[in-house]
C-alpha positions in Angstrom: 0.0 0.0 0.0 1.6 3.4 -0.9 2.0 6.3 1.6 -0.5 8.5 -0.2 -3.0 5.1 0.1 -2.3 5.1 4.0 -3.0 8.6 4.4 -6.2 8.7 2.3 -6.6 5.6 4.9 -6.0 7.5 8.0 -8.6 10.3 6.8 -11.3 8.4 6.3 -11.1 6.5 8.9 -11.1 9.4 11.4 -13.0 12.0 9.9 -15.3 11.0 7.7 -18.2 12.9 7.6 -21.1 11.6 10.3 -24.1 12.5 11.9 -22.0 15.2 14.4 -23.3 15.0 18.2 -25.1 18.9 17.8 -25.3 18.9 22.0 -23.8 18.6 24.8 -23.4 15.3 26.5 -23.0 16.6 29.6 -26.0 18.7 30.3 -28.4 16.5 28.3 -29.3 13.0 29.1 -31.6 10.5 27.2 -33.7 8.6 29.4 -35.6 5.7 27.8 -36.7 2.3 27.8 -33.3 0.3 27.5 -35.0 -3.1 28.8 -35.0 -5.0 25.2 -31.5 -6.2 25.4 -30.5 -7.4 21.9 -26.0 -7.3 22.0 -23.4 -7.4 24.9 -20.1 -6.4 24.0 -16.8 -6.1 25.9 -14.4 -3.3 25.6 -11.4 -2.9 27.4 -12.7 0.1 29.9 -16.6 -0.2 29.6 -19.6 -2.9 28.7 -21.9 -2.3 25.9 -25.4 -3.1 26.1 -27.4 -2.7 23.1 -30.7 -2.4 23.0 -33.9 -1.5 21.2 -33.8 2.0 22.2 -29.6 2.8 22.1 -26.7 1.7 24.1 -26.1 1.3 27.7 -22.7 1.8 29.0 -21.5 0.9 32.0 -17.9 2.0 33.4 -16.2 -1.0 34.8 -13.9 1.0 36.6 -15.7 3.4 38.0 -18.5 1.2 39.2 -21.4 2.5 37.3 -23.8 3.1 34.3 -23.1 6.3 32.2 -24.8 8.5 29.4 -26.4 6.1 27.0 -25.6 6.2 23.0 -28.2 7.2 20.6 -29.4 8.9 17.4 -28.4 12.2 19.1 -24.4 11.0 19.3 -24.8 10.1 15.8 -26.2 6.7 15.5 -28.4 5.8 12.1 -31.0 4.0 14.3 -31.6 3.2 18.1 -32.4 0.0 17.5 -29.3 -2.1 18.1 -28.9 -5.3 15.7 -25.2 -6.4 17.0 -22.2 -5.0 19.0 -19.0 -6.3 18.8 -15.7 -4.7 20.3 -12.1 -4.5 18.2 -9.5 -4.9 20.9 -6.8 -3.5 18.1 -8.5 -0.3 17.7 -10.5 0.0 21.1 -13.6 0.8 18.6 -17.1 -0.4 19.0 -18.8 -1.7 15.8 -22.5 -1.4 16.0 -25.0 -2.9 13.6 -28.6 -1.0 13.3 -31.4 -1.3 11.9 -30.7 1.6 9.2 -27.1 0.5 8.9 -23.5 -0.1 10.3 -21.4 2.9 11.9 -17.9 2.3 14.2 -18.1 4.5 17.4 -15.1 5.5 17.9 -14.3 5.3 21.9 -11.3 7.6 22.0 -12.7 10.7 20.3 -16.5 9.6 21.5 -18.0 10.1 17.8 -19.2 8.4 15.3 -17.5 6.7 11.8 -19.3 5.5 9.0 -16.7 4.1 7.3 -17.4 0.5 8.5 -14.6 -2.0 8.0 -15.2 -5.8 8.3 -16.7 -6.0 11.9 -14.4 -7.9 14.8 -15.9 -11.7 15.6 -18.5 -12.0 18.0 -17.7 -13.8 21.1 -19.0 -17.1 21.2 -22.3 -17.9 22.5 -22.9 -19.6 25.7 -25.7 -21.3 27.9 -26.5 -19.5 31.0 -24.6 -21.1 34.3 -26.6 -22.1 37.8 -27.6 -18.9 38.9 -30.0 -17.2 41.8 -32.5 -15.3 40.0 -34.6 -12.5 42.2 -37.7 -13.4 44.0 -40.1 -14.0 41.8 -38.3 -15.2 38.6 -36.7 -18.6 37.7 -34.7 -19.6 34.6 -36.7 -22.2 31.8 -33.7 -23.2 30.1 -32.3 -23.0 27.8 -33.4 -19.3 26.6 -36.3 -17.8 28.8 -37.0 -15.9 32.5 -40.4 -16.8 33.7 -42.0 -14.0 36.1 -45.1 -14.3 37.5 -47.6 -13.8 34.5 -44.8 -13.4 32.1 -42.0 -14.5 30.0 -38.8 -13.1 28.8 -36.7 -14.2 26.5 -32.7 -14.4 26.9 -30.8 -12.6 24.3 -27.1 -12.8 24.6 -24.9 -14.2 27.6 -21.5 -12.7 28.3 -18.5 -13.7 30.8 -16.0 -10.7 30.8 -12.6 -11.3 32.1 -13.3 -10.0 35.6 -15.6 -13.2 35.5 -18.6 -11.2 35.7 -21.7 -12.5 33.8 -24.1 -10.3 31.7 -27.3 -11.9 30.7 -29.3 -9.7 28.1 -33.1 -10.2 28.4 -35.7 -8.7 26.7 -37.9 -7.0 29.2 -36.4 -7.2 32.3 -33.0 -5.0 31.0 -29.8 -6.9 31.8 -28.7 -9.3 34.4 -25.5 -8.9 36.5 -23.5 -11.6 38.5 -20.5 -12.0 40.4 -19.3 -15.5 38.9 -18.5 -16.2 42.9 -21.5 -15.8 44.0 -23.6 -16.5 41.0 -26.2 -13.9 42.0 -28.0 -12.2 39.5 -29.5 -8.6 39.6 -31.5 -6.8 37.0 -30.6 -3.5 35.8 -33.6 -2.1 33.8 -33.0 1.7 33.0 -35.4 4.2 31.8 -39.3 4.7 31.7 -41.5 1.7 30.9 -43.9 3.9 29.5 -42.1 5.8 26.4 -44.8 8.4 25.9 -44.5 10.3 28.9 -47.8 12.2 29.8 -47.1 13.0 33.7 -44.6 13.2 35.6 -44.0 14.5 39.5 -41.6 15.4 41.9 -41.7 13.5 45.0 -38.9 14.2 47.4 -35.7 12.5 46.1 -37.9 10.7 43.7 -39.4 11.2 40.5 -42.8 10.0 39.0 -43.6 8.8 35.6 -46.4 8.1 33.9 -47.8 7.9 30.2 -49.7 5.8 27.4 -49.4 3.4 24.6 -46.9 4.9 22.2 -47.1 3.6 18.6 -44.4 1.0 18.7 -45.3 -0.5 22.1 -48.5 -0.8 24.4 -48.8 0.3 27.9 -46.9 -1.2 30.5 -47.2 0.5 33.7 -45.6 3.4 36.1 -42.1 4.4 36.6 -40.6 5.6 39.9 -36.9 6.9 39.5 -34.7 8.1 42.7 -31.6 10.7 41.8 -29.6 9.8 44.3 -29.0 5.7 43.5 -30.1 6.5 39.9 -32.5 3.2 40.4 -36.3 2.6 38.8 -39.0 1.1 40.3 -41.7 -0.3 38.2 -45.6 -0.9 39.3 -46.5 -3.0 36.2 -49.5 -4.6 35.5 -48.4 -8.1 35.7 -47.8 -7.6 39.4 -50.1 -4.6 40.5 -53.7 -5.8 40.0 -55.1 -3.3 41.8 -54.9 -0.6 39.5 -57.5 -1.1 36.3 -55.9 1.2 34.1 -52.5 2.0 33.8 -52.1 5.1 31.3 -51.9 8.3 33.4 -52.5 11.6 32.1 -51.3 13.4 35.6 -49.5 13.0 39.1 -50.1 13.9 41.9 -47.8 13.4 45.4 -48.7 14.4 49.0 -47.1 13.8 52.4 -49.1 10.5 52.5 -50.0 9.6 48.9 -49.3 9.5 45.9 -52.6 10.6 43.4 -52.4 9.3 39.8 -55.1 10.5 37.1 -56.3 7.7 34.5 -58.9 7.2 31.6 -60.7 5.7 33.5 -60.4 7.4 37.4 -58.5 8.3 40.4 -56.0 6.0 41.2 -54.4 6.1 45.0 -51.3 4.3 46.1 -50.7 4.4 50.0 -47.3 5.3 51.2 -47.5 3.1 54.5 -49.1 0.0 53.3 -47.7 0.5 49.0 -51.1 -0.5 48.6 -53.1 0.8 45.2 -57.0 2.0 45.3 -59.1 2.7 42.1 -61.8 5.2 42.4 -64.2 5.6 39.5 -66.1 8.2 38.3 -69.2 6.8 36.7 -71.3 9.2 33.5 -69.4 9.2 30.3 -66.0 10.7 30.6 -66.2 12.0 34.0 -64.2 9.2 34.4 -61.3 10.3 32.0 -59.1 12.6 34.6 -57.2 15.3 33.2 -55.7 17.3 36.2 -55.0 17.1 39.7 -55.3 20.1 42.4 -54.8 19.5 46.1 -56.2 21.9 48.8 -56.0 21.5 52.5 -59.5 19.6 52.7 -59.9 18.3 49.3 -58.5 17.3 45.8 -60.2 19.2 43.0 -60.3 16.3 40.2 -60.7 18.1 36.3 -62.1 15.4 33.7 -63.1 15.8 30.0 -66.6 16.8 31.5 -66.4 18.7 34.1 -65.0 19.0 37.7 -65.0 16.4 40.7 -64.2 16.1 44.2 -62.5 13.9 46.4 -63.3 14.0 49.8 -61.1 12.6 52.0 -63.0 12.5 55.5 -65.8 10.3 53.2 -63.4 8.8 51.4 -65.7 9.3 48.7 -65.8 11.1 44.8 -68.7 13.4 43.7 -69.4 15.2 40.6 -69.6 19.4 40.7 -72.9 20.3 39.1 -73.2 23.0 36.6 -69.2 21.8 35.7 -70.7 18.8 32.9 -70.5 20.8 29.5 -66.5 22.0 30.7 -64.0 20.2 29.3 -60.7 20.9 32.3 -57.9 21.4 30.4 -55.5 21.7 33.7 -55.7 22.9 36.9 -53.2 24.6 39.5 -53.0 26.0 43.5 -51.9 29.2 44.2 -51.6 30.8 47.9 -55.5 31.8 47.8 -57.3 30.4 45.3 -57.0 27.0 42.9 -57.3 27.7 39.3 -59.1 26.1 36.5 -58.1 26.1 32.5 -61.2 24.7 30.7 -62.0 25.4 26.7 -64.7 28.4 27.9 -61.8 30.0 29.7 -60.4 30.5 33.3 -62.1 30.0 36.9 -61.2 30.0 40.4 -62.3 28.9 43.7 -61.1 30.1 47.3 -58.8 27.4 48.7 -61.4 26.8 51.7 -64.6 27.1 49.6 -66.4 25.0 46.8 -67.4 28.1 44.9 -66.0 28.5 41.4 -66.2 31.8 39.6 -65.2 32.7 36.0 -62.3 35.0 36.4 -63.8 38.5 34.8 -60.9 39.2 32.4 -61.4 39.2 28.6 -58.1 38.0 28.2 -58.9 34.5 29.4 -62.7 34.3 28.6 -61.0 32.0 25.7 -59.5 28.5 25.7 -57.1 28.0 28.6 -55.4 24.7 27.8 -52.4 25.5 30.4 -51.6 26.3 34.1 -49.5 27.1 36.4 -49.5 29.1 40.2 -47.2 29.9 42.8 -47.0 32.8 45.2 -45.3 34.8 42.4 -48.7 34.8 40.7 -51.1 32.6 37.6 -49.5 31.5 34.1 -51.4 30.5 31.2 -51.2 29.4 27.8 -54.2 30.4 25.1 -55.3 28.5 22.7 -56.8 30.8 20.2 -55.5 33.7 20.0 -52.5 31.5 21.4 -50.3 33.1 24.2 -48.6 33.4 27.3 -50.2 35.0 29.9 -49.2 36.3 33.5 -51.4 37.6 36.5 -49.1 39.7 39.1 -49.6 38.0 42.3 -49.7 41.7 43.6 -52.3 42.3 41.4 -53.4 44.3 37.9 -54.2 43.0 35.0 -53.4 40.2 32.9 -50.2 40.5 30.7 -49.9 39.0 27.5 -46.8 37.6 25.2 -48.0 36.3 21.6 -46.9 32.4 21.6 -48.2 30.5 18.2 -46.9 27.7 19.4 -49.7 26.4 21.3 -52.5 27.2 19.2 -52.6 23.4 17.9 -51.9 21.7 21.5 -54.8 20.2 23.6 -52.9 20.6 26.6 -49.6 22.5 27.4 -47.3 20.9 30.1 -46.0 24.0 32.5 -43.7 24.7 35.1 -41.9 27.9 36.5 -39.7 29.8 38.9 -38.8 33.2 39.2 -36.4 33.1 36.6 -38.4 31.3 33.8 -41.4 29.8 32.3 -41.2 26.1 31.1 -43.3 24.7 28.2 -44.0 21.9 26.5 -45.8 21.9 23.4 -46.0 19.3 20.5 -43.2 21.8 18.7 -40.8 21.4 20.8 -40.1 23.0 24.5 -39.9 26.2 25.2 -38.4 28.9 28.0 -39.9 32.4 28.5 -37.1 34.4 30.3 -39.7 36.5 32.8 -37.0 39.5 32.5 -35.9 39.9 29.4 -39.4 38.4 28.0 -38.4 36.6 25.3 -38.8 32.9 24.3 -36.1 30.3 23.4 -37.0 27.3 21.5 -35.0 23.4 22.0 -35.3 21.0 20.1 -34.1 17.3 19.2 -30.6 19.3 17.8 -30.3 20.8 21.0 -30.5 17.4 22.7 -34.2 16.8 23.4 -35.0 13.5 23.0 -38.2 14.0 20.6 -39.9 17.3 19.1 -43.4 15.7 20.4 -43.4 17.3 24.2 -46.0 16.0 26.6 -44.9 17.6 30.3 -42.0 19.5 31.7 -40.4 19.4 35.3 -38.2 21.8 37.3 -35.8 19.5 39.6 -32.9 21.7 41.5 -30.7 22.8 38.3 -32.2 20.2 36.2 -35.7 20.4 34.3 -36.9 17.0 32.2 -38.6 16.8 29.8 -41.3 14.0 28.9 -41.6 13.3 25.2 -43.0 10.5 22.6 -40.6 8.4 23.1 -38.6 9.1 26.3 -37.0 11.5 28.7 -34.4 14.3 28.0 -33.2 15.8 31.5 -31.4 19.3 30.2 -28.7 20.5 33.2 -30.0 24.3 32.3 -27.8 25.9 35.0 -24.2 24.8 33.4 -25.1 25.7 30.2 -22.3 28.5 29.4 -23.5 28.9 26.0 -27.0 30.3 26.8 -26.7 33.9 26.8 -28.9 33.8 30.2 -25.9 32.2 32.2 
């Protein structure tokens, strides 16, 4: 091979052109459903795990699971076909559905000139292992559970004699070849399309629906300090009859979950799950959630109900049937209601709603949000942001076409900045300057398609179509607000 052949060599293999990463890895995070294990590779500092929805990578050395892969570092297609590792380059060849690419593990980008890919290693049966309450091993390629089955994928000793076992369901397996325990490491959401989700001390609530590649499998409970998810699936939570949620709701004893088809309750002391139903067409479909000191205001596609908890017992608000309750949100005084004949209130300690006398929200109001600072909206038609002083006045308005077309507009603020998230994308409305910045999937969100927003410390996620993006806002040196 002539020197001018090595060169041309060298280029292309280092910097041929490639869907470039467009964000940064360090303030955004992808966060979904990695449990369909389909490749295990070894490399010399970390362990691969494809999947169905990117690659996991866990840090031998340091003990734990880091960033995932996926289309946004450059990859044709999150579903992983095959992974194998070349122990001459320290590359990672991965094998998609829309095509090969090498990721290139020492500059942490992508190559799509694809040579021959390394061998795989060689498959093996799975070893006597302890399997977690609850789940045994049908040899020679399956995981029963209690009402289901998963099937094994891939099996992989590494040289520190630690096995992998890829599944497809329960994530993958980890054991200490000396003590031939295995424990399941399931990352991400199980529901993709994330409709709700809630702050609840260290942990965080998740919600959502069928998505249009999978149906719906239950809710997620993630805690930021271990970094571990908890799953109430169907298979093994029979008390709740319907498992899409369209909003969350947590209090110092429970934890309130809205759902087509009611209120559902899960008990902090006992974990125990109650379903309330709301009988009469879709007063059973919950929309929104408000608590107050004696009651929680429930908002449905037709109309407003009320859960008492001294009766333990749901009634309907008459006069509320021909409102459809877009959202609904507490401030210090009053609770507020978005419906599609515009806003209301209520005194925190009274059952009275009024229409709030403003002709700036006698219109669609398909968005909420109070706090002590004072009432955000989003309009419909003619859409908008709008802002009540908590000291008082009148309402302020900022033009915001980007909500015209949403049923419902995910919000959450602080005294810096309104969050939004809108079916175009999410969107941040500096209070001060009053102006609106726009992210999107080349900024590191996950998917256009934004179903709810949350403010968490320096962090604010994002739930999407297809997973979670959590954005680390306050480290971002390039916004011209930091």
């Amino acid at each position: 091979m002539s020197v001018l052949s090595i060169l041309l060599f060298t280029f292309l293999r280092f910097f041929t052109p490639s869907t470039l990463t467009a964000f940064d890895r360090e303030l955004w995070t992808t966060f979904a459903n990695m449990n369909e294990v389909t490749a295990i590779a070894e490399g010399d500092t970390h362990i691969y795990i494809g999947t169905t929805r990117g690659i996991r990578r866990y840090d031998r050395y340091a003990n734990r699971w880091i960033s995932p892969l996926t289309t946004l570092d450059g990859l044709p297609h999150n579903r992983i076909r095959d992974l194998a590792y070349d122990p001459a380059t320290g590359d990672l060849w991965v094998d998609t559905h829309a095509g090969e690419v090498v990721w290139l593990t020492r500059l942490e980008s992508i190559s799509l000139f694809v040579e021959k890919p390394p061998p795989p290693h060689p498959h093996l049966t799975v070893p006597p292992l302890y399997l977690p309450f609850g789940y045994h091993l049908d040899a020679p390629n399956w995981i029963r559970g209690n009402r289901n089955s998963y099937a094994i994928t891939d099996i992989h000793i590494d040289t520190w004699r630690i096995l992998w076992l890829g599944t497809y369901g329960l994530g993958v397996g980890r054991a200490d070849m000396r003590t031939e325990e295995l424990e399941f490491h399931r990352f991400g959401p199980l529901d993709e399309n994330i409709k709700a989700m809630a702050l609840d001390g260290e942990t965080i609530w998740f919600g959502g629906g069928q998505s249009q590649s999978s149906a719906s499998r239950g809710i997620s409970r993630y805690h930021t300090g271990t970094e571990a998810w908890t799953y109430f699936e169907s298979e093994n939570t029979f008390e709740i009859h319907n498992i899409k949620v369209s909003t969350i709701l947590p209090d110092s004893t429970d934890v309130w979950f809205g759902t087509p088809e009611g209120l559902v309750r899960f008990k902090r002391k006992t974990n125990r799950w109650l379903t309330y139903r709301i009988s009469r067409r879709n007063w059973g479909h919950v929309t929104a959630l408000a608590r107050t000191p004696n009651r929680i205001w429930i908002g449905t596609l037709d109309g407003l109900a009320v859960y008492d908890p001294g009766v333990d017992s749901i009634r309907t608000v008459g006069g509320s049937e021909r409102f459809t309750i877009y959202d609904l949100a507490v401030g210090p005084r009053n609770v507020w209601a978005g419906t599609e004949f515009g806003m209301f209130n209520c005194p925190l300690d009274d059952v009275t709603w009024t229409p709030v006398q403003d002709d700036l929200v006698r219109m669609p109001v398909n968005g909420l949000f109070a706090d002590s600072s004072g009432v955000w909206a989003t309009l419909e038609s003619p859409s908008a942001l709008v802002h009540l002083p908590a000291s008082g006045g009148n309402w302020q308005r900022y033009p915001f076409s980007e909500v015209s077309g949403n049923r419902q507009v995910g919000m959450d603020a602080d005294s810096a900045a309104v969050w939004l998230a809108t079916d175009m994308g999410a969107f941040r409305f500096d209070i001060r300057r009053q102006q609106f910045r726009r992210y999107l999937p080349s900024d590191g969100l996950v998917d256009e398609n934004v179903n709810s927003v949350l403010l968490q410390d320096g962090f604010v996620w994002f739930g999407t179509s297809i997973g979670a993006s959590r954005y680390r806002w306050e480290l971002d040196f390039f916004d011209s607000n930091h």
